[in-house]
C-alpha positions as a Markdown table, in Angstrom:
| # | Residue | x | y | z |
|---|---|---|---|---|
| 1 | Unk | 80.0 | 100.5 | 77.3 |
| 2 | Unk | 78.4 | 97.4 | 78.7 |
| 3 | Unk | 77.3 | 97.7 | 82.5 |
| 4 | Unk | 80.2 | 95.2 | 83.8 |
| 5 | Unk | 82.9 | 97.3 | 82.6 |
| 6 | Unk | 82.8 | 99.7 | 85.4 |
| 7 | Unk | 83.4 | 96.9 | 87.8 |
| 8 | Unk | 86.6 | 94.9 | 85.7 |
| 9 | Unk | 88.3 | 98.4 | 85.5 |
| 10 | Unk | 88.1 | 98.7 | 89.0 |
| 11 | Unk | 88.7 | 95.1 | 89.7 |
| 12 | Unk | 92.2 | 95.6 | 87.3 |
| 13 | Unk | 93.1 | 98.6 | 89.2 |
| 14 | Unk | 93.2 | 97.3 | 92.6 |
| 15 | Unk | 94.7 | 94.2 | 91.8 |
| 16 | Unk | 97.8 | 96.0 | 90.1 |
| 17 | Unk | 98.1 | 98.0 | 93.3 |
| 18 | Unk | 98.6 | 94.8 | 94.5 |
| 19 | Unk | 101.2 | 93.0 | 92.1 |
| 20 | Unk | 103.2 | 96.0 | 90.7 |
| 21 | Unk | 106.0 | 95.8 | 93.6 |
| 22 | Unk | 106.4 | 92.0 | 93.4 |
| 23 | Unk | 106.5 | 92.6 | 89.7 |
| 24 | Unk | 109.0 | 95.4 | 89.5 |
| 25 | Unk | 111.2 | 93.2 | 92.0 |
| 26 | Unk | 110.9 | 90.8 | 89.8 |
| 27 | Unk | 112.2 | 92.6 | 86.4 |
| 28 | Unk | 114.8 | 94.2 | 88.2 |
| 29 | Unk | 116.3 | 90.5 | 90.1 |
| 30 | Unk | 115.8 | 89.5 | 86.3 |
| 31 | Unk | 118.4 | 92.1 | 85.0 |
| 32 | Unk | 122.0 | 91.9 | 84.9 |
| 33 | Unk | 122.1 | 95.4 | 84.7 |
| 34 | Unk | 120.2 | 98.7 | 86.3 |
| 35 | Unk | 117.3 | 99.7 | 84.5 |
| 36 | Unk | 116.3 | 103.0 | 84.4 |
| 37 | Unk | 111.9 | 103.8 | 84.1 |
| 38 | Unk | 111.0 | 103.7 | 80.7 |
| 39 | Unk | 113.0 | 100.1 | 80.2 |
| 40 | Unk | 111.7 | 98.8 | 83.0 |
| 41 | Unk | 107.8 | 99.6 | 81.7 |
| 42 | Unk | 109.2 | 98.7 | 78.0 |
| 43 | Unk | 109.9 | 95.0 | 79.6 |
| 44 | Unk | 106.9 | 94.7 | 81.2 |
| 45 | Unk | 104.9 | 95.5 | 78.2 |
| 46 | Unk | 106.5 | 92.9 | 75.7 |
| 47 | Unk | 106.0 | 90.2 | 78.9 |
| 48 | Unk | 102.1 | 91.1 | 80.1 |
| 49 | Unk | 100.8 | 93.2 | 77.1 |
| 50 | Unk | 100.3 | 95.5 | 79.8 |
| 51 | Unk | 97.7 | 93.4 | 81.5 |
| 52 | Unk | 99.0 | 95.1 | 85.5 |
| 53 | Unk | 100.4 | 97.8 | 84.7 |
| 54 | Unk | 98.5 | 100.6 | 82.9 |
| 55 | Unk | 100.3 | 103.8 | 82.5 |
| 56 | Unk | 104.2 | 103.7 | 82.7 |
| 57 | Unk | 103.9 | 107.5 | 85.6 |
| 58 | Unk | 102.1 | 104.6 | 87.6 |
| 59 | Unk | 105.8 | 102.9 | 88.3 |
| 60 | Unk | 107.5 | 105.6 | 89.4 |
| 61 | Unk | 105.9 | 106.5 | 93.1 |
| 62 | Unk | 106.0 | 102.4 | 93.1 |
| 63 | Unk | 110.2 | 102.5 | 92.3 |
| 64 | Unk | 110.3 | 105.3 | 94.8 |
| 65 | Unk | 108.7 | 103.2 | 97.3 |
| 66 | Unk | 110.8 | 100.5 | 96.6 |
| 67 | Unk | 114.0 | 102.3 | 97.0 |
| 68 | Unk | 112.8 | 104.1 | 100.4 |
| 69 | Unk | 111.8 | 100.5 | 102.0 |
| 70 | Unk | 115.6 | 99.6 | 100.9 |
| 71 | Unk | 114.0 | 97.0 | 98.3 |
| 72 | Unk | 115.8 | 98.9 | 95.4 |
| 73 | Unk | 118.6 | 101.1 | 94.8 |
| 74 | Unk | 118.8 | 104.2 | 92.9 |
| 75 | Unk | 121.6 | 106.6 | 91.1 |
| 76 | Unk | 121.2 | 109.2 | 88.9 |
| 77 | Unk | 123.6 | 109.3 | 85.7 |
| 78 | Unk | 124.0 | 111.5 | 82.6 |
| 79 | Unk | 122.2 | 110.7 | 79.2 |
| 80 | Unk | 123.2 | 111.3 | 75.7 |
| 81 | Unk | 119.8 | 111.6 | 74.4 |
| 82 | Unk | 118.0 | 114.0 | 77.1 |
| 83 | Unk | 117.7 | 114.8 | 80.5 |
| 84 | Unk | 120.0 | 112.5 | 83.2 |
| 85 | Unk | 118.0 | 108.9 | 84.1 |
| 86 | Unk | 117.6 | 107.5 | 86.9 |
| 87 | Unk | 118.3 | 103.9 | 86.8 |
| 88 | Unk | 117.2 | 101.3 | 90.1 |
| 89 | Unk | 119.0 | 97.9 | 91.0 |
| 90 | Unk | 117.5 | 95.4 | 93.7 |
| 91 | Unk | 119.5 | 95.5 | 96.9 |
| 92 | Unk | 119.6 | 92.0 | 98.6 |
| 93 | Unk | 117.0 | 92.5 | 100.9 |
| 94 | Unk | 114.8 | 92.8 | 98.0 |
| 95 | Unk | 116.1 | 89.8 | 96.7 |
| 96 | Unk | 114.8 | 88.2 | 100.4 |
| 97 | Unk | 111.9 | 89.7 | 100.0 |
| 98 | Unk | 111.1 | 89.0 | 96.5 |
| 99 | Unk | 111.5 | 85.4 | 97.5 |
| 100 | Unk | 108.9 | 85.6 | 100.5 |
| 101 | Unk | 106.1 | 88.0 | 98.4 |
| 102 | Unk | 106.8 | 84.9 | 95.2 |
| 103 | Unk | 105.8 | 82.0 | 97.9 |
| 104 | Unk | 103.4 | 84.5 | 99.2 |
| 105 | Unk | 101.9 | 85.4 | 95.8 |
| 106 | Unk | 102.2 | 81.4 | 94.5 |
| 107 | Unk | 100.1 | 80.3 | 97.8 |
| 108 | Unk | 97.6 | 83.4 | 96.6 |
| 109 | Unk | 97.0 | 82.2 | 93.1 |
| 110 | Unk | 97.2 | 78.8 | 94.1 |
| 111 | Unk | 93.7 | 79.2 | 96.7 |
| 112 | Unk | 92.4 | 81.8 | 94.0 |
| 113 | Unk | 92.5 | 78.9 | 91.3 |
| 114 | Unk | 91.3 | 76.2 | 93.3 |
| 115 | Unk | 87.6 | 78.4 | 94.7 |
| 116 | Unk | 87.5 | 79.5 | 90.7 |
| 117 | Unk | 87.8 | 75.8 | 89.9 |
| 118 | Unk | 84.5 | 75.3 | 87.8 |
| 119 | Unk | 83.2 | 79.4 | 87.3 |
| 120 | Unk | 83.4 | 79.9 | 83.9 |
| 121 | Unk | 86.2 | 83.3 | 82.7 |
């Protein structure tokens, strides 16, 4: 393991405790329908190769967060194929708030890029 690795696994982790709300938001304002865990982490592998989001127990304190702030909402139903599922929505005040944390998140990468201008990756 080379001696920099330490430091972009932190570095990873802390800034997917930052984005995995936004992100989650995001997937679920995406969605025509609810999604329950396990689809929700299956879409954001095919989109980010799981660049944020590590392991898919990670989302679900996030999605419980989510629902207590009143970002998300949340109903238990039956499954065919194991236990019941819980499957989330986004309420519209996490549509508001998605809409604030994108300009928020836009202005972010936006000032991020332009000091970064000229470092090499």
């Amino acid at each position: 393991m080379d001696e920099t690795e330490p430091h972009r696994k932190k570095f990873e982790r802390e800034l997917s405790a930052g984005t995995v709300s936004l992100v989650l938001l995001a997937v679920l304002a995406q969605s025509s329908e609810p999604m329950y865990g396990y689809q929700i982490a299956k879409r954001l592998e095919q989109t980010g190769d799981g660049v944020l989001i590590g392991k898919q127990s990670a989302l679900y304190p996030v999605l419980r967060n989510l629902c207590a702030a009143g970002l998300l909402d949340s109903e238990v139903e039956p499954s065919v194929s194991g236990p019941p599922r819980r499957y989330y929505r986004i309420t519209a005040l996490g549509r508001t708030v998605l809409r604030d944390w994108n300009a928020a998140w836009s202005a972010t990468r936006d000032f991020v890029d332009s000091v970064l201008k000229g470092t090499s990756p």
